[in-house]
C-alpha positions in Angstrom: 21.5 -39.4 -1.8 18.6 -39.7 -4.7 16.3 -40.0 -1.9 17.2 -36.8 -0.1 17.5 -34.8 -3.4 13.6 -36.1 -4.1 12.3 -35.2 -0.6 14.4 -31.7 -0.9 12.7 -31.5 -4.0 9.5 -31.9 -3.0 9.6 -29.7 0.1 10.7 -26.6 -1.7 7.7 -27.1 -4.3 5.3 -27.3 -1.1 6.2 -24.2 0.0 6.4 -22.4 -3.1 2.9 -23.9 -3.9 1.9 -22.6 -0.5 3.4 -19.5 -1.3 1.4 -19.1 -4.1 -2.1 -19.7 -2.0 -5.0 -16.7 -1.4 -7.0 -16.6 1.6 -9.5 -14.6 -1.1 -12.2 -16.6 -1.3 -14.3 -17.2 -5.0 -17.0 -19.2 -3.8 -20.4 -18.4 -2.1 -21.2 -16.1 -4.4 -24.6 -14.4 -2.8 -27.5 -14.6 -4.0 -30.9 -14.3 -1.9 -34.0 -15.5 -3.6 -36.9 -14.7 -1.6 -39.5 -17.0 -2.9 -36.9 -20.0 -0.7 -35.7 -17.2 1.9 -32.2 -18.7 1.6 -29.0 -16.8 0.7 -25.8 -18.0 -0.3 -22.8 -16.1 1.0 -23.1 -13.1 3.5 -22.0 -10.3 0.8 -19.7 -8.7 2.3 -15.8 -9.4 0.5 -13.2 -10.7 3.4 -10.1 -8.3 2.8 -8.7 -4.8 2.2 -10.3 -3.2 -1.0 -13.3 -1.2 -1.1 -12.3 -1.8 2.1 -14.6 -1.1 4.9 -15.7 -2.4 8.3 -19.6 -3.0 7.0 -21.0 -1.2 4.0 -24.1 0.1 4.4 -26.9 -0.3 1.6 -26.6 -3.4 0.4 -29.0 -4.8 -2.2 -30.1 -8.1 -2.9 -31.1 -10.0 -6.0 -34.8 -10.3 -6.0 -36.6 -13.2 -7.6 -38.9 -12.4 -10.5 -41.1 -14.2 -12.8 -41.1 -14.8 -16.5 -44.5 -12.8 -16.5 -42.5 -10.0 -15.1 -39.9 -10.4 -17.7 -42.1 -10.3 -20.5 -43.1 -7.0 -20.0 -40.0 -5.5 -20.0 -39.0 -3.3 -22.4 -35.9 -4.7 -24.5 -34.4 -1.3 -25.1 -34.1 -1.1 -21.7 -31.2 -3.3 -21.9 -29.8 -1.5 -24.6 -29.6 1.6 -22.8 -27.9 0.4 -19.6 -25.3 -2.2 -19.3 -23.8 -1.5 -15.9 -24.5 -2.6 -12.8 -23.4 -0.6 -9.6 -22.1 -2.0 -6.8 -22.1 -0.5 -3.0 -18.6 -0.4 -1.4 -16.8 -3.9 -0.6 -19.8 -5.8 -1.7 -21.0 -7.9 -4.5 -24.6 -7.9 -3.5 -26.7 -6.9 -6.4 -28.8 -3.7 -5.5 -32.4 -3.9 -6.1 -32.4 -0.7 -8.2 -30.3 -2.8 -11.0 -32.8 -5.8 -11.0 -35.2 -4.1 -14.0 -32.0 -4.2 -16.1 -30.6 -7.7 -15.0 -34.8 -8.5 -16.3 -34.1 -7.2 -19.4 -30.9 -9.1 -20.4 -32.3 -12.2 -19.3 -35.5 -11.3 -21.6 -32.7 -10.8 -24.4 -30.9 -13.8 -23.8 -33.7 -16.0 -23.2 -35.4 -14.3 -26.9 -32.3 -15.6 -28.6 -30.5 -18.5 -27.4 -27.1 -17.7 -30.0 -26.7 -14.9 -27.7 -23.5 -14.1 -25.5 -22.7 -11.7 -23.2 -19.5 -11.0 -21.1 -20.0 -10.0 -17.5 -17.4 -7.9 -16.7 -16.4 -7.4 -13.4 -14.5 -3.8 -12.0 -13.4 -2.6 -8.7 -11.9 1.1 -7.8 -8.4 1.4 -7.0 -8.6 0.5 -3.0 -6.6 -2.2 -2.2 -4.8 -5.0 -3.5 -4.4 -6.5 -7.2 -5.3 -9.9 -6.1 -8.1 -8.9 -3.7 -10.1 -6.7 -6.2 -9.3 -9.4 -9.2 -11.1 -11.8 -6.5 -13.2 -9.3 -5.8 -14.4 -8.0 -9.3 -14.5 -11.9 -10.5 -17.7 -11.7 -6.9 -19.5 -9.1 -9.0 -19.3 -10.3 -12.1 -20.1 -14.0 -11.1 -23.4 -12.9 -8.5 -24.8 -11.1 -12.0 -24.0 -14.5 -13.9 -26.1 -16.1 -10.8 -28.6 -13.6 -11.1 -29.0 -14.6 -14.5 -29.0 -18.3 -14.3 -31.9 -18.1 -11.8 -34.1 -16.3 -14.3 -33.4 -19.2 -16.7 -30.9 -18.0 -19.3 -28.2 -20.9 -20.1 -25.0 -20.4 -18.7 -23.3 -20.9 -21.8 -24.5 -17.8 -22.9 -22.8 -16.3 -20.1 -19.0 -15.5 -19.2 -18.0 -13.7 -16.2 -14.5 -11.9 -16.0 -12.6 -9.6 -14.1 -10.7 -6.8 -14.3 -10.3 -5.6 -10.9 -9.1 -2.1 -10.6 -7.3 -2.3 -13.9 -10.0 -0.5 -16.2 -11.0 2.2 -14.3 -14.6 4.0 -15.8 -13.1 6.9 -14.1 -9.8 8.2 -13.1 -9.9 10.2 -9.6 -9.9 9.4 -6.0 -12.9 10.7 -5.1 -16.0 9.2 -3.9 -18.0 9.9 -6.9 -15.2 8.5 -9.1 -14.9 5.2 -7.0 -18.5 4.8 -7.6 -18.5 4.6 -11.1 -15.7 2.1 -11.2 -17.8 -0.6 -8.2 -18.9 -2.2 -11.6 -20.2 -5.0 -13.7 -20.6 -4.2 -17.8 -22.2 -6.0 -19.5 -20.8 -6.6 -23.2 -21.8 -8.4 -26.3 -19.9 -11.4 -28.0 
């Protein structure tokens, strides 16, 4: 009778477990650095929020020499901590690479330095999806970051999905200013 009990047991927790699972995927991350011409990931985000068949625009992560760095203005990161993103992606644009420069120019001046990268979607969709979804954003900055040398334990990538909206509204101009990544001091 023990026996039975045990297996009974053990099914039920199987398929609560299984239950439990996410077809969101956290991984592949993309990042395309052009001086390899490889790419992690395709960029787009498998599911229903900033949901779309294909978005159009998409950026990627250039790569970018310390020289190039250098000669950045640090009060250019100062000014803007926030990253746009294009609808149902986490590619980084190219227009945001000059201020991804300038944190890494910051972090890598000051190695005590922390920053939190934190990761928003608007209010399209699911809570799990844009939690996965937001957590793609925030972690293809950290990559972006890592590949310009800065330590990833200064780094900490979160998300926040479509709980902290930067604006409240369901238009398109408001669902673009919530496609984000902030970037906040420790």
């Amino acid at each position: 009778m023990k026996r039975y009990f045990s297996l009974a047991m053990v099914l039920v927790l199987a398929l609560l477990l299984g239950a439990c699972s996410s077809a969101v995927r956290l991984n592949d991350v993309p990042v395309v650095d052009h001086s390899s011409g490889t790419a992690a990931g395709d960029g787009t985000a498998n599911g229903n929020a900033d949901a779309g068949s294909s978005p159009v625009g998409k950026g990627v992560v250039e790569s970018v020499d310390l020289a190039r760095i250098a000669s950045l203005d640090a009060n250019a990161a100062a000014l803007s901590k926030v990253i746009y993103f294009d609808y149902d992606s986490y590619l980084i644009r190219s227009e945001f690479q000059p201020i991804i420069d300038a944190q890494a120019k910051l972090l890598l001046a000051d190695k005590a330095r922390k920053i939190v990268l934190e990761g928003h979607t608007d209010d399209r969709g699911g809570r799990e999806y844009n939690l996965a979804l937001g957590q793609k954003r925030a972690e293809s900055v950290r990559r972006a970051l890592t590949l310009l040398g800065v330590n990833d334990n200064q780094l900490e990538a979160i998300s926040y999905g479509k709980e902290k909206p930067a604006v409240v509204g369901d238009t398109e101009e408001a669902m673009q200013k919530n496609r984000r990544v902030e970037i906040t001091s420790r």
